[in-house]
C-alpha positions as CSV (number, residue, x, y, z in Angstrom):
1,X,-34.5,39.2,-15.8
2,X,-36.1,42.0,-18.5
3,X,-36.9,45.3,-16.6
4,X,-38.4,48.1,-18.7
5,X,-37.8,51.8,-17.5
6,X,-39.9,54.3,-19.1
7,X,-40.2,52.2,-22.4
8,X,-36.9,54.0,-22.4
9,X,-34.4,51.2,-22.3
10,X,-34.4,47.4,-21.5
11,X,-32.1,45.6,-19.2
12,X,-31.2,42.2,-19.6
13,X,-29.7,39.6,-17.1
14,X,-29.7,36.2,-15.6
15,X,-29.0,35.8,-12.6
16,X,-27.9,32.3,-11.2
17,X,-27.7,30.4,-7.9
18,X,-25.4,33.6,-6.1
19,X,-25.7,36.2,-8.4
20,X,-29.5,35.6,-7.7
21,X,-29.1,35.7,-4.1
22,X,-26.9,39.0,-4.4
23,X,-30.1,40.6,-5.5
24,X,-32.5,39.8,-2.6
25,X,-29.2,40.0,0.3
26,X,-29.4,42.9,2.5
27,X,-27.0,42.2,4.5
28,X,-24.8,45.1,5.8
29,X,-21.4,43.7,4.0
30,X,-21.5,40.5,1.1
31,X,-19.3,38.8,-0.5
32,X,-19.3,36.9,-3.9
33,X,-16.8,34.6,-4.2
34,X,-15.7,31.9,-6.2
35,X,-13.7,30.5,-9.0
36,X,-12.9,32.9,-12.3
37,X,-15.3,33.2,-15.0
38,X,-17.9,32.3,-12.5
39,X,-19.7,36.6,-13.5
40,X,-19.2,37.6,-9.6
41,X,-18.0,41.2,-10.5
42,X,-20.8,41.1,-13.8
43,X,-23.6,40.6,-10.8
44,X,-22.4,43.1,-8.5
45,X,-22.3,45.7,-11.7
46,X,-25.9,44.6,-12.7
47,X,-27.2,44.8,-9.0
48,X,-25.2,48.9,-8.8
49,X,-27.0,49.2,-12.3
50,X,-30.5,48.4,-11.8
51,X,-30.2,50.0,-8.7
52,X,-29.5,53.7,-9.6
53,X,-32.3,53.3,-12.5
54,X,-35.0,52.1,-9.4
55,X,-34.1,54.8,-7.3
56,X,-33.8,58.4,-8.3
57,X,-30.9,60.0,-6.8
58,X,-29.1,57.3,-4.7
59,X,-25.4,57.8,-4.5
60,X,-23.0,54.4,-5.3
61,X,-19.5,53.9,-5.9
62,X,-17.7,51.2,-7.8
63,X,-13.5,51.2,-6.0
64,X,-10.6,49.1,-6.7
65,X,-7.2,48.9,-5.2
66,X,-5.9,51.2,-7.6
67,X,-7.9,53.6,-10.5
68,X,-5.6,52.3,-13.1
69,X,-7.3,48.7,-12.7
70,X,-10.4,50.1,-12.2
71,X,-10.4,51.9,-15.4
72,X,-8.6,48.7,-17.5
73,X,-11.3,46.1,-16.3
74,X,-14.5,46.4,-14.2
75,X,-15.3,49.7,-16.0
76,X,-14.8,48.1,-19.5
77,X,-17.5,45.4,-18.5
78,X,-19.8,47.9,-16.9
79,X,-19.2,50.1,-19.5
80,X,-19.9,47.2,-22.6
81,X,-22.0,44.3,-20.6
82,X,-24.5,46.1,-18.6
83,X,-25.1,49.9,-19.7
84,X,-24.1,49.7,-22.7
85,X,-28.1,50.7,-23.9
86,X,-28.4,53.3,-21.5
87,X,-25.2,55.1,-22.7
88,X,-26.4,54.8,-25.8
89,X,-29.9,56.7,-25.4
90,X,-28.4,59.0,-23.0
91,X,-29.7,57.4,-19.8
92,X,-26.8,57.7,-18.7
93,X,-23.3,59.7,-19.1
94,X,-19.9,59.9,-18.1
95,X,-19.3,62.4,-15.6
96,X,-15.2,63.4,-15.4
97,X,-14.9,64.9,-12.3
98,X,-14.0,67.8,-10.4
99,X,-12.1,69.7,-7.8
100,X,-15.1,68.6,-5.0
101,X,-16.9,65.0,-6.6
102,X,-14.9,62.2,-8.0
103,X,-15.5,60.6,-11.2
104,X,-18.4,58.5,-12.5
105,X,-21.7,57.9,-14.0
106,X,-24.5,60.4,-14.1
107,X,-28.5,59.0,-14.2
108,X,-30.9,61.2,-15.9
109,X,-33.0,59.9,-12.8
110,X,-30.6,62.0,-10.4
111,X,-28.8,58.7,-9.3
112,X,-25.2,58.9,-9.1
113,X,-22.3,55.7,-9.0
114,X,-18.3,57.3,-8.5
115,X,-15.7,55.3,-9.3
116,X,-12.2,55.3,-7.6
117,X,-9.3,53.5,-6.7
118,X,-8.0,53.2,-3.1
119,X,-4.8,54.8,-4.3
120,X,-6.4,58.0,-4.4
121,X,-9.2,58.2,-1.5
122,X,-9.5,61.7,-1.1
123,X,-12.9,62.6,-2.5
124,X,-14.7,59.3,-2.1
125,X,-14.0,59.6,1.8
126,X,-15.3,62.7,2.2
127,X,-18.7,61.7,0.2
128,X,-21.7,59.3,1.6
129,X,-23.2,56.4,-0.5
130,X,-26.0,54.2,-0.3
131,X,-24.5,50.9,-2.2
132,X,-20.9,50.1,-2.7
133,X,-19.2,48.0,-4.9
134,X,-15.7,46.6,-4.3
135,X,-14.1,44.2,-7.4
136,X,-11.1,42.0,-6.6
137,X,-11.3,42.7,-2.7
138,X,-9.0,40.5,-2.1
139,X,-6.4,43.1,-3.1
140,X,-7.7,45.5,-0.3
141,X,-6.4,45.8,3.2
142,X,-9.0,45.4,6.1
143,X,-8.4,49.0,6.8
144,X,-10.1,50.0,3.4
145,X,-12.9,47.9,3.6
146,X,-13.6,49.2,6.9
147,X,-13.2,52.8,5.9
148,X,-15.2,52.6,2.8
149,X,-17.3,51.1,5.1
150,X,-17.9,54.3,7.5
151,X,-19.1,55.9,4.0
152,X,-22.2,54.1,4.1
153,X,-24.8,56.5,5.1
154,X,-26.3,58.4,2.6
155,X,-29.9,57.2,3.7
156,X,-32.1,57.6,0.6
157,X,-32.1,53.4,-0.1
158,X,-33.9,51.8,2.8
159,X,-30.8,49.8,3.4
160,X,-27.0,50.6,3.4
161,X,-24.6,47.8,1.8
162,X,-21.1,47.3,1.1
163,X,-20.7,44.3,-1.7
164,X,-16.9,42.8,-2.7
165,X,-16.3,40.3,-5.6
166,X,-13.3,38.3,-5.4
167,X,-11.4,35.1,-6.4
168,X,-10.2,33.0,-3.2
169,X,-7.3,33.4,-1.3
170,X,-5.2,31.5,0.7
171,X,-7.9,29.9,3.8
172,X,-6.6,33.1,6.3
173,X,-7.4,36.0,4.2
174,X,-9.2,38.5,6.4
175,X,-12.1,38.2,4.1
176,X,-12.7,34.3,4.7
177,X,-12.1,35.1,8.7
178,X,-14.5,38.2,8.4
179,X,-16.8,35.8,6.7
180,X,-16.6,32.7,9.2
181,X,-17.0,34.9,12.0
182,X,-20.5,36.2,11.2
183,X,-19.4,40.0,10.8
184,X,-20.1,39.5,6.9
185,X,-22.3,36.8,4.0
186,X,-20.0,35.2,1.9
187,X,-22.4,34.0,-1.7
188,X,-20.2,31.0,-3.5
189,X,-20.5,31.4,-6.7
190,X,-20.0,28.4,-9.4
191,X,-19.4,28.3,-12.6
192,X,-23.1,27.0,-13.3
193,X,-23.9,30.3,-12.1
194,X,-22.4,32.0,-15.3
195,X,-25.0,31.6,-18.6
196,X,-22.0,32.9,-21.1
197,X,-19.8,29.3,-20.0
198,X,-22.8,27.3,-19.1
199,X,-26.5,26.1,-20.5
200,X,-29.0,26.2,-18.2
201,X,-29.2,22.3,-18.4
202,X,-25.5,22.3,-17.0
203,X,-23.2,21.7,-19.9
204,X,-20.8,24.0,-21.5
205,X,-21.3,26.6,-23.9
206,X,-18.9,26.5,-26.3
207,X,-17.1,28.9,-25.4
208,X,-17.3,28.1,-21.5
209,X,-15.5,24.4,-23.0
210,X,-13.1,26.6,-24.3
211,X,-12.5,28.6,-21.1
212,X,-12.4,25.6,-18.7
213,X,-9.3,24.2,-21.0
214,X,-7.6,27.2,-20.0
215,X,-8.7,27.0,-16.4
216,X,-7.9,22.7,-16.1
217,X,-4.2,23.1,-17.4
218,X,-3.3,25.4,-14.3
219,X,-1.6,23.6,-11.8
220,X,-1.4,23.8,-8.1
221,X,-2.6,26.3,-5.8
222,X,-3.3,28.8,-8.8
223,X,-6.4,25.7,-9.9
224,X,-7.4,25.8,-6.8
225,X,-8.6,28.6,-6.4
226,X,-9.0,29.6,-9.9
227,X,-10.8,26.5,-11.0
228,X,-11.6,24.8,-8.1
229,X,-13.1,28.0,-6.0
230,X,-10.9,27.2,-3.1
231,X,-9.6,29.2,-0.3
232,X,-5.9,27.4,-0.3
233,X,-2.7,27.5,0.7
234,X,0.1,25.5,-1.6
235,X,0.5,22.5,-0.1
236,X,4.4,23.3,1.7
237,X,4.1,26.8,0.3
238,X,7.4,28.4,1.5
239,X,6.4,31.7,1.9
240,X,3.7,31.5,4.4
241,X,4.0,35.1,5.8
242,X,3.4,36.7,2.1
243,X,0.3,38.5,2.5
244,X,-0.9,40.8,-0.7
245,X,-2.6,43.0,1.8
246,X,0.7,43.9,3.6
247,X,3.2,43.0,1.1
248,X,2.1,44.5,-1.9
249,X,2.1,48.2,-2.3
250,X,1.0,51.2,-4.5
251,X,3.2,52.8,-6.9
252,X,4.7,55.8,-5.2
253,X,7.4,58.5,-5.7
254,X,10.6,56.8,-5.1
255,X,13.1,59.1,-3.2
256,X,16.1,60.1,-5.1
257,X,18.7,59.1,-2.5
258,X,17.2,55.9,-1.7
259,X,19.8,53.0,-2.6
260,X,18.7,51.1,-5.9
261,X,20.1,47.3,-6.8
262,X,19.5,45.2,-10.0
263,X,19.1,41.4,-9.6
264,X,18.7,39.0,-12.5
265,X,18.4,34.8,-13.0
266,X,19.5,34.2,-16.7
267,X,17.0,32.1,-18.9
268,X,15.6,31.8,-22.4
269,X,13.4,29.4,-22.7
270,X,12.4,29.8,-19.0
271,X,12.3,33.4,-17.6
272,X,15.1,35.8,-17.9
273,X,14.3,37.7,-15.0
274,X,15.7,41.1,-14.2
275,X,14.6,43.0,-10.7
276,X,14.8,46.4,-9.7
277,X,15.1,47.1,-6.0
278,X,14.9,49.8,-3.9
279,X,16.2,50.3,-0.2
280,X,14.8,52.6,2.0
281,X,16.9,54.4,4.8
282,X,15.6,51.9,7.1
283,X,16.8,48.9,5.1
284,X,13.2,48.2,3.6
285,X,13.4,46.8,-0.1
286,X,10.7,47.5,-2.5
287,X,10.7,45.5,-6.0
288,X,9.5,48.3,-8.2
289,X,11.0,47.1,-11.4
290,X,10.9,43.5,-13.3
291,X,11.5,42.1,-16.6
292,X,10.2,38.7,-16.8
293,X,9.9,37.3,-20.5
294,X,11.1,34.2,-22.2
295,X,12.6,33.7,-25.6
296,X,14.7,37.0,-26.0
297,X,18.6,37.7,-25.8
298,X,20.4,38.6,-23.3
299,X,21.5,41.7,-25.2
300,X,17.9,42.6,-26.0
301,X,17.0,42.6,-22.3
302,X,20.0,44.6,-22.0
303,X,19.1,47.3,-24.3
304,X,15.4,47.1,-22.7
305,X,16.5,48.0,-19.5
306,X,19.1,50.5,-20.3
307,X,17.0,52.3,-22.2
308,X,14.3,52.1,-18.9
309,X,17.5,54.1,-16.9
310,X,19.3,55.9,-19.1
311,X,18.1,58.7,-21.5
312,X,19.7,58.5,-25.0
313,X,21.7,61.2,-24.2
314,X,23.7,59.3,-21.7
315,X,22.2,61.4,-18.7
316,X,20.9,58.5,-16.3
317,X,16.7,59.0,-15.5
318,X,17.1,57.6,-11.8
319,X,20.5,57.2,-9.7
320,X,22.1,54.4,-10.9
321,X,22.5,50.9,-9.0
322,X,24.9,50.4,-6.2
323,X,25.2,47.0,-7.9
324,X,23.7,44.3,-11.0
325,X,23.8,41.1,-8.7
326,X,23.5,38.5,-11.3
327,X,23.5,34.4,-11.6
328,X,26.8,33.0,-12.4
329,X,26.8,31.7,-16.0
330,X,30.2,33.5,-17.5
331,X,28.3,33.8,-20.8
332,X,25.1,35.1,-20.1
333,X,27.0,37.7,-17.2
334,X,29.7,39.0,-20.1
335,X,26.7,39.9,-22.9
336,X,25.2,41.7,-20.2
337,X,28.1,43.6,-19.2
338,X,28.6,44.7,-22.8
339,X,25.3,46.0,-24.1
340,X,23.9,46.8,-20.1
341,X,27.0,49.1,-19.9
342,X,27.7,48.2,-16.3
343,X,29.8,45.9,-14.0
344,X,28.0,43.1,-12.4
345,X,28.6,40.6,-9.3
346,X,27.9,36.8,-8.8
347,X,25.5,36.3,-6.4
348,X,25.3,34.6,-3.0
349,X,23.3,31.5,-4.2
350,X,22.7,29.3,-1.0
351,X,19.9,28.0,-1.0
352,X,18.6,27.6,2.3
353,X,19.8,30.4,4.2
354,X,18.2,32.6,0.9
355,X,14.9,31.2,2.0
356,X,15.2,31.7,5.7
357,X,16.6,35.7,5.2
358,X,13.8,36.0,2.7
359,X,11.6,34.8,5.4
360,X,12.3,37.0,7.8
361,X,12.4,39.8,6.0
362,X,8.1,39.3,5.1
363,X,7.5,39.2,9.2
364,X,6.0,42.2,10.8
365,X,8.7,43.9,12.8
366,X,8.0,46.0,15.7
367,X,7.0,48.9,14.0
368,X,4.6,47.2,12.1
369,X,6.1,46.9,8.5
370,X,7.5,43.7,6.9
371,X,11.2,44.4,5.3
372,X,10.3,43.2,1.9
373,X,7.4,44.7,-0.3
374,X,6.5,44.3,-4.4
375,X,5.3,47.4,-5.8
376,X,1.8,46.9,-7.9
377,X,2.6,47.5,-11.7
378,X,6.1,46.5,-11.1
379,X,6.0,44.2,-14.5
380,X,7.0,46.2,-17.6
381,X,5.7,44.1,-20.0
382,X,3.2,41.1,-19.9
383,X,4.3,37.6,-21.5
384,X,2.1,36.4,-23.7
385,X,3.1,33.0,-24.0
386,X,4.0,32.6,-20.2
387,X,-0.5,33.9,-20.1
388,X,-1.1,31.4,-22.9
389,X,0.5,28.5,-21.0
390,X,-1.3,29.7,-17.6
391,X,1.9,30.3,-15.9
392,X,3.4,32.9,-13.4
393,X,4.3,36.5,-15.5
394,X,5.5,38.1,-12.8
395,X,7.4,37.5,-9.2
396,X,4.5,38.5,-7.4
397,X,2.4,36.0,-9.5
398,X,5.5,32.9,-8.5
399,X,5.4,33.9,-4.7
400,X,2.1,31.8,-3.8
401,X,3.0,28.8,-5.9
402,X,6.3,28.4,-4.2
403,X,6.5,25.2,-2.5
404,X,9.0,22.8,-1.1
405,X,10.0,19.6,-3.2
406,X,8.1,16.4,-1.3
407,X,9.9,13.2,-1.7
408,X,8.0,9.8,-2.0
409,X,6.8,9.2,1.1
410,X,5.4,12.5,1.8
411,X,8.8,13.7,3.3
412,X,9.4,17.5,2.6
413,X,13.4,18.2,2.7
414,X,14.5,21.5,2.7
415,X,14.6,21.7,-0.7
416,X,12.5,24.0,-2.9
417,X,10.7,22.4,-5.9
418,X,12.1,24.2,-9.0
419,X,9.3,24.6,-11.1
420,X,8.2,28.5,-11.5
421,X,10.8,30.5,-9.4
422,X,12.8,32.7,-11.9
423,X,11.8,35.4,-9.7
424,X,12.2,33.8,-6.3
425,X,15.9,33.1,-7.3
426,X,16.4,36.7,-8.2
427,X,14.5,37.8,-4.9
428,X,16.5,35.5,-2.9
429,X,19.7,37.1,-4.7
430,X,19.1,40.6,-3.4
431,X,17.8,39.1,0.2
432,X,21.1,37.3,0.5
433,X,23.3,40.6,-0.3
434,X,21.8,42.7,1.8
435,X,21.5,39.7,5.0
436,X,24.0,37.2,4.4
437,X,27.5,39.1,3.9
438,X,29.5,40.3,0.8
439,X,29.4,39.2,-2.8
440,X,32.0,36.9,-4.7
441,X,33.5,37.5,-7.7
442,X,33.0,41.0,-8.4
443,X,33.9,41.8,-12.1
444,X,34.2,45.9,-13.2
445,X,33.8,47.3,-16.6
446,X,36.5,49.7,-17.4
């Protein structure tokens, strides 16, 4: 696809099996999904692109979860990949902001697309739109696709639409059900569909071969979907109530008198995982802290996550934990004593009883609200070689993969399979002090 505008700039794109259908769907709400690297969230870009330059003064919006994505990825590739030429002659600019519209790009034609994160709604919600993207929907909540949804009536395009690009999710997600029920189109996209990975005559690009390496060493449910473009559970996943649209949450003020708790699994060459918790008056806990990086020292973690609590000074930056609940290797717990500064306890490490507290506390309890939620952002620093080997870098990354050891035969015991759940066993840890009784061992620094 070549469109000239005015002999003032020239957009290129080709569009593929969905990605060609998302330009001729007028459907109400579509979907794109499929596997990664398969340029669903590059089509929906292109589609908002050529859109505002067609039609003088439209109004779209690009939204994410949260701005801070928004900004890190889908504006990158709008910004470099698809209007990248009309920046540069002026076509189009950047438009900051202000007190009454939210942020986004300006068309010389009079066409407007904001961009904004569900984390801050305000402005977006009170403005009207004729064409709405939304990257990694899966991250939403039904309740913010609806309400972006009600936005959808600023009338200048003859039709009104709301388009999502996602990766699949485990076969429940509200998307999949909104999809099988007829309230929304759902476009599969393949990786054929995607001309930067694969020739038109169906083999690999050279850098697609190098891409789909990466993609065929994942394992499990993460190929699945990743590769495979599956909407899948793990086969005996443990954690069947985890949901991402109820379980995770934004990053928000945490109140100074709310309880805070450290957890940590020792490893080196696996993750050494450390947690920060926080408990609500209610009980709720909220994961709004983790280390999780291989092939440091104990003492270097230490220092790290002092140094995240504690002001050089000595003065402490947020109240200190009621308790550092830690594995029980005498070593590992005694170098983090000394260079953490702080006491710490053996855990509770049963097993089975972990799981089935841990369980419970991801059901929806009368008032709504799970017990147990992950904060988004929680990770303070990426792994590199935990991304280059395509495995979990985070807890909230480990929770979908978590399965239960099957025996030959097909029988599952009760026995998790331990493969990728450094942060399960410190999750569990804080579960089981809070639920299952008092703590062993307690050693004091004096």
């Amino acid at each position: 696809m070549t469109t000239a505008l005015d002999q003032d700039a020239i957009v290129r794109y080709e569009p593929r099996g969905a990605a060609r259908e998302l330009f001729r769907a007028r459907e109400a709400e579509v979907f794109i999904a499929g596997p990664a690297g398969t340029g669903k969230s590059l089509a929906c870009l292109f589609r908002l692109h050529l859109t505002a330059l067609h039609n003088p003064n439209i109004r779209c919006l690009i939204v994410r979860k949260t701005a801070v994505s928004l900004g890190a990825t889908t504006l990158v590739t709008y910004e470099k990949k698809v209007a990248a030429d009309t920046i540069a002659r002026g076509i189009v600019r950047w438009f900051g902001g202000s007190p009454r519209e939210a942020p986004g790009y300006r068309y010389s034609n009079g066409a407007k697309i904001d961009v904004a994160g569900m984390d801050k709604p305000e402005k977006i919600m009170s403005a009207e739109y004729d064409l709405v993207f939304v990257d990694e929907a899966t991250e939403l909540a039904v309740g913010d696709w609806e309400a972006i949804g009600t936005r959808l009536r600023n009338g200048i395009l003859s039709w009104q639409q709301q388009m999502g690009a996602c990766n699949p999710a485990h076969p429940t997600h509200w998307i999949k059900q909104r999809c099988d029920q007829g309230q929304a189109r759902m476009l599969v996209s393949r990786h054929v569909d995607n001309p930067a990975y694969m020739n038109a005559d169906g083999t690999p690009t050279e850098v697609g071969r190098d891409y789909f390496a990466k993609l065929d060493a994942l394992t499990g449910v993460r190929k699945l979907r990743l590769r495979d473009g599956t909407w899948a559970a793990a086969e005996g996943l443990i954690y069947e109530e985890f949901d991402e649209a109820v379980h995770l949450v934004d990053q928000f003020t945490i109140p100074h008198a709310w309880t805070r708790w450290i957890t940590v699994d020792f490893g080196f060459t696996n993750p050494f995982v450390m947690q920060w918790w926080a408990e609500d008056p209610d009980g709720r806990l909220f994961l709004y802290r983790e280390i999780y990086h291989t092939r440091r020292l104990v003492e270097d973690h230490a220092r790290q996550a002092r140094g995240l609590m504690v002001y050089p000074s000595g003065q402490w930056r947020e109240p200190q934990p009621r308790a550092v609940i830690c594995d029980h290797d005498a070593e590992d717990r005694a170098t983090l004593e000394k260079h953490l500064q702080m006491g710490t306890s053996a855990a509770h490490k049963s097993v089975s009883d972990g799981i089935q507290a841990f369980q419970s506390r991801l059901k929806l309890q009368q008032d709504g609200r799970a017990r147990l939620f992950i904060v988004r952002g929680a990770l303070v620093e990426r792994d590199p070689e935990l991304d280059a080997a395509r495995k979990p870098a985070c807890t909230q990354e480990e929770i979908t993969g978590y399965v239960w050891q099957v025996k030959p035969g097909g029988a599952v015991p009760e026995v998790p399979l331990k493969e990728n759940d450094h942060g399960m066993d410190a999750g569990r840890y804080m579960v089981a002090e809070r639920d299952l009784g008092g703590r062993p061992r307690m050693r004091t620094l004096g």
